[in-house]
C-alpha positions in Angstrom: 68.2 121.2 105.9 71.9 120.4 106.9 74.5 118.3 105.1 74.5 114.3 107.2 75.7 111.3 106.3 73.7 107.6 106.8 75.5 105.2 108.5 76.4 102.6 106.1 75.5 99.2 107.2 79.0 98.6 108.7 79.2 101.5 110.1 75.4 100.3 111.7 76.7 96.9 112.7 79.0 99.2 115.0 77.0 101.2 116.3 75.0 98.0 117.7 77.9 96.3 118.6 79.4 99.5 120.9 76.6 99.0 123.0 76.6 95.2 123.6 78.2 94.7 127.4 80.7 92.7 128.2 79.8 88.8 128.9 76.2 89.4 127.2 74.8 86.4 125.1 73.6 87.9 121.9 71.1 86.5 119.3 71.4 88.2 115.7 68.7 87.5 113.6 68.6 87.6 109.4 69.8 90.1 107.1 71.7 93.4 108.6 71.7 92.3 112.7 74.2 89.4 111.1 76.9 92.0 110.2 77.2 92.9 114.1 79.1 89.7 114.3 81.9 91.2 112.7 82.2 94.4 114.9 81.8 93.6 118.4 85.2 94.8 120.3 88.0 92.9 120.6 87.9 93.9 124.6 85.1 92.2 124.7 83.9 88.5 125.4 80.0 88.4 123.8 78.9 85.1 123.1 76.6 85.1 120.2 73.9 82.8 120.1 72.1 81.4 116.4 68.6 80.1 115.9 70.0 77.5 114.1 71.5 75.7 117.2 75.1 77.1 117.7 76.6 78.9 121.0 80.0 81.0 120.4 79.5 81.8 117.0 82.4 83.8 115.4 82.9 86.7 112.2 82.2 85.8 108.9 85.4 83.9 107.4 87.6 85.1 105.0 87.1 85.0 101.8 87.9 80.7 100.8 87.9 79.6 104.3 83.6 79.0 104.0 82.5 75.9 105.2 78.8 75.3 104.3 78.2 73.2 106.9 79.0 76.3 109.5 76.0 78.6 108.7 73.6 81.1 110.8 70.3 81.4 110.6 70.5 83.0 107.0 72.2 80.6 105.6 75.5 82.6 105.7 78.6 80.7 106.6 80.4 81.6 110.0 82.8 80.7 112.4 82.7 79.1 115.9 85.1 80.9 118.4 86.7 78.6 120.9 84.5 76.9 122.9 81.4 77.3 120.6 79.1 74.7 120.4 76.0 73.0 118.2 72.9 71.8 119.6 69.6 70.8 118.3 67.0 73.1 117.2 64.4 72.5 119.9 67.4 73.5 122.1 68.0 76.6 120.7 64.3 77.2 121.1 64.7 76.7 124.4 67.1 79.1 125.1 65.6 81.7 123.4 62.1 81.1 125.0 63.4 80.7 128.3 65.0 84.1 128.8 68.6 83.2 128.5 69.4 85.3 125.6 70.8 88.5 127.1 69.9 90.8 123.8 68.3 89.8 120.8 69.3 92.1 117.4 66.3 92.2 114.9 65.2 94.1 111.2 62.1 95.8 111.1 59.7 96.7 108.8 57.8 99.3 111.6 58.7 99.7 115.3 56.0 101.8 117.3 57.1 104.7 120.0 56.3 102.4 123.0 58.3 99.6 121.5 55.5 97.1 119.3 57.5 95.1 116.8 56.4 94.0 113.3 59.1 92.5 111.7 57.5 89.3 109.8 55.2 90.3 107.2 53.9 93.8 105.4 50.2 91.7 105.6 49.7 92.2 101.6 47.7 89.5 99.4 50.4 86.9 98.8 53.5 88.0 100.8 54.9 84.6 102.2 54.7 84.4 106.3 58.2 84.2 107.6 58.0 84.7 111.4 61.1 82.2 112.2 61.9 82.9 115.7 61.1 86.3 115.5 58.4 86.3 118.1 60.1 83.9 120.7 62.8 86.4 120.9 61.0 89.3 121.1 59.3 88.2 124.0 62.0 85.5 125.0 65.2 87.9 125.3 65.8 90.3 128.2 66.7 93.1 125.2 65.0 93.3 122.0 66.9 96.1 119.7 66.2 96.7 115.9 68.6 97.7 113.3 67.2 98.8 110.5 67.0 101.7 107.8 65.0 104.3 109.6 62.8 105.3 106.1 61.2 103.4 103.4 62.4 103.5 100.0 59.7 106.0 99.1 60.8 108.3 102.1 58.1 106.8 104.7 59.2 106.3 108.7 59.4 102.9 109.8 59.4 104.1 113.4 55.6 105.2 113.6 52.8 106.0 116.3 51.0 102.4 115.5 51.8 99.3 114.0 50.0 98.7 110.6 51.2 95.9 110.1 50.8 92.2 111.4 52.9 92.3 114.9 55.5 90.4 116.0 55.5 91.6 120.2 53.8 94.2 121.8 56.1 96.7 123.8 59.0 94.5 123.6 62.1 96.6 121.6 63.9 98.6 124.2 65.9 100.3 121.1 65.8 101.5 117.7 69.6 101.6 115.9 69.0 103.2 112.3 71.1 104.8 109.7 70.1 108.2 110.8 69.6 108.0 114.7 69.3 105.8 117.8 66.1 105.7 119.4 65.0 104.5 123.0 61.4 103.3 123.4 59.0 103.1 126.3 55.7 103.8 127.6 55.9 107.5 127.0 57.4 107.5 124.1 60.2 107.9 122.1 63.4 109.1 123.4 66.5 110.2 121.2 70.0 109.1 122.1 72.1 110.4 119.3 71.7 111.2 115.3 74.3 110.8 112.5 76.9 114.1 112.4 75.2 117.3 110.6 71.3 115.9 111.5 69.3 118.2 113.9 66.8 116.6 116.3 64.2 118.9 115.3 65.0 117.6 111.3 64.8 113.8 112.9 61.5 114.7 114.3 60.3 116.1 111.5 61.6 113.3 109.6 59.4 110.7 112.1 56.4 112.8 112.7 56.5 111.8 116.5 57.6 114.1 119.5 61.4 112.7 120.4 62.4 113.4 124.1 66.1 114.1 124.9 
């Protein structure tokens, strides 16, 4: 085994954000897609879209500038780049449902190789359902990428042949941004893009258990 580093979440976040064209409207849903916000190139002009009901939403502000009444879709405060606008819910719905979001940015708990998405419950006794919009903009947005750790705390792929759990979509995430690689799906299969420095694709495929195409 050779020496690699994981991509820290920041260091994630970029690794989205390099990829997001120019003039795309982006959706970032809850927890680690949120820090993507904060990376996207100055060169740049993405307009990021929130559940929530706001278009143009801006970075996280700096530390004392918070204003609670400016928040995503997880509750965190943000800001709203020139421009930006608020809208009611059911609008925001309607935008994501109605294919205008360009790319939609979503954690995972297990993406298949063709691209299935379960990202809104583990199915055990008791978990608490929390789909959100998860599923109208997995089959709403043109793009559907995951960003996500690519193993379990107990060293288990998240990226697997079948969904076990409940799903979100069927064949609707294009790609797969983890810690360790970046992943393409489609009907054949996976197919890798690039690992973290020092990480062999054989070791990646190893790691996954799934044949990776190059």
């Amino acid at each position: 085994m050779t020496d690699y580093t994981r991509r820290s979440k920041d260091e994630l976040a970029r690794r989205v954000a390099q990829d997001i064209h120019d003039g795309a409207i982006v959706n970032l849903g809850i927890g680690m897609p949120t820090l993507v916000a904060n990376h996207i190139p100055a060169d740049r002009e993405v307009i990021l879209q929130s559940e929530n009901g706001i278009l143009g939403m801006g970075p996280a502000p700096a530390p004392g500038h918070e204003d609670y009444d400016l928040i995503n879709a997880g509750k965190q405060p943000v800001t709203l780049q020139p421009g930006g606008a608020f809208f009611h819910h059911a609008d925001s719905f309607a935008m994501m449902r109605g294919g205008h979001i360009d790319i939609c940015v979503l954690g995972a708990f297990q993406v298949s190789a063709t691209g299935d998405l379960a990202n809104w419950s583990t199915g055990e006794p008791g978990s608490i359902p929390a789909v959100g919009g998860a599923m109208d903009l997995a089959t709403g947005a043109r793009q559907t990428w995951v960003m996500m750790d690519l193993l379990t705390k107990q060293g288990v792929s998240k990226v697997v042949q079948t969904c076990t759990y409940p799903l979100t979509g069927l064949a609707c995430v294009k790609r797969i941004y983890t810690d360790l690689a970046t992943l393409e799906c489609s009907p054949e299969g996976l197919r890798l893009i690039d690992t973290v420095p020092g990480l062999s694709a054989a070791e990646l495929q190893a790691m996954i258990g799934l044949p990776l195409a190059h």
